[in-house]
C-alpha positions in Angstrom: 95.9 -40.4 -126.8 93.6 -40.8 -129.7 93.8 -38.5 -132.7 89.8 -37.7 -131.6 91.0 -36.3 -128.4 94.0 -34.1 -130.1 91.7 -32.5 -132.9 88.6 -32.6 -130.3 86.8 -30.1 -133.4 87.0 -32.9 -135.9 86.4 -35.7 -133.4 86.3 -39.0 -135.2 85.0 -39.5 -138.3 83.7 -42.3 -140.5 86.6 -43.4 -143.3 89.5 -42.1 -140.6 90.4 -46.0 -140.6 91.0 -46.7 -143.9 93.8 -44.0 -143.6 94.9 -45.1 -140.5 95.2 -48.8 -141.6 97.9 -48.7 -143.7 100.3 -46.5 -141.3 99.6 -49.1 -138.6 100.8 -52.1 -141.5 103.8 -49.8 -141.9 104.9 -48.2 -138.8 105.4 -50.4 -135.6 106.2 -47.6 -133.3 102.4 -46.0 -132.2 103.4 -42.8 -131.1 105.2 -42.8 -134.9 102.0 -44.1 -136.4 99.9 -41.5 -134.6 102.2 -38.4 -135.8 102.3 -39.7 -139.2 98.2 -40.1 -139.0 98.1 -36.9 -137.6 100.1 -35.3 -140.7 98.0 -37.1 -143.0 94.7 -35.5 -141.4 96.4 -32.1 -141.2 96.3 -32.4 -145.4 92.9 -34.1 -145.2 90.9 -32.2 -142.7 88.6 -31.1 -145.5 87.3 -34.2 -145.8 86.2 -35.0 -142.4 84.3 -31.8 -141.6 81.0 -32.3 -140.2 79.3 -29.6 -142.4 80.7 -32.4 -145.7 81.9 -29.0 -147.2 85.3 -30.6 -148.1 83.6 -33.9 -149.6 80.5 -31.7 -151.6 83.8 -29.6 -152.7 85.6 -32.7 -154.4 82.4 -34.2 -155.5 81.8 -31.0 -157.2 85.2 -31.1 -159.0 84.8 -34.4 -159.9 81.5 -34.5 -161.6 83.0 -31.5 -163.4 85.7 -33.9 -165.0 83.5 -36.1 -166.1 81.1 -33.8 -167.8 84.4 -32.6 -169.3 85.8 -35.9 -170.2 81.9 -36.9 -171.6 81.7 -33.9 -173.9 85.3 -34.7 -175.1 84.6 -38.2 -176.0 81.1 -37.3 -178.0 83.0 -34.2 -179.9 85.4 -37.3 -180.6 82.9 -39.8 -182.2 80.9 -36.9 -183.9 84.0 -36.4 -186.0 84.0 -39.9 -186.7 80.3 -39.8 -187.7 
């Protein structure tokens, strides 16, 4: 069984395999691999929706950081100033 079958909502989604690569480097066992893939996605579904809610979400977040972390560092060197 492939995890697209299992979670037939998600399906397969582009950037699946780079989370997959390193469990299959780790775990020999497939059915092992698969389950421990499959606990991975159930923390990570967010990210594979097909609406990119989950992604636009993060994005969101992050950008926020770094407007945060910008303003920071220019209140910095105006003191300096």
């Amino acid at each position: 069984m492939t995890y697209a079958q299992f979670d037939f909502d998600t399906g397969y989604c582009q950037g699946m395999n780079d989370l997959l690569s390193p469990i299959l480097s780790e775990v020999v066992d497939e059915v092992d691999a698969f389950w421990c893939f499959k606990g991975l996605m159930d923390r990570m579904a967010q990210n594979f929706r097909k609406d990119q809610s989950g992604m636009n979400n993060q994005l969101r977040r992050l950008s926020l950081c770094c407007v945060t972390w910008i303003l920071s560092c220019l209140i910095i060197l105006s003191r300096l100033i």
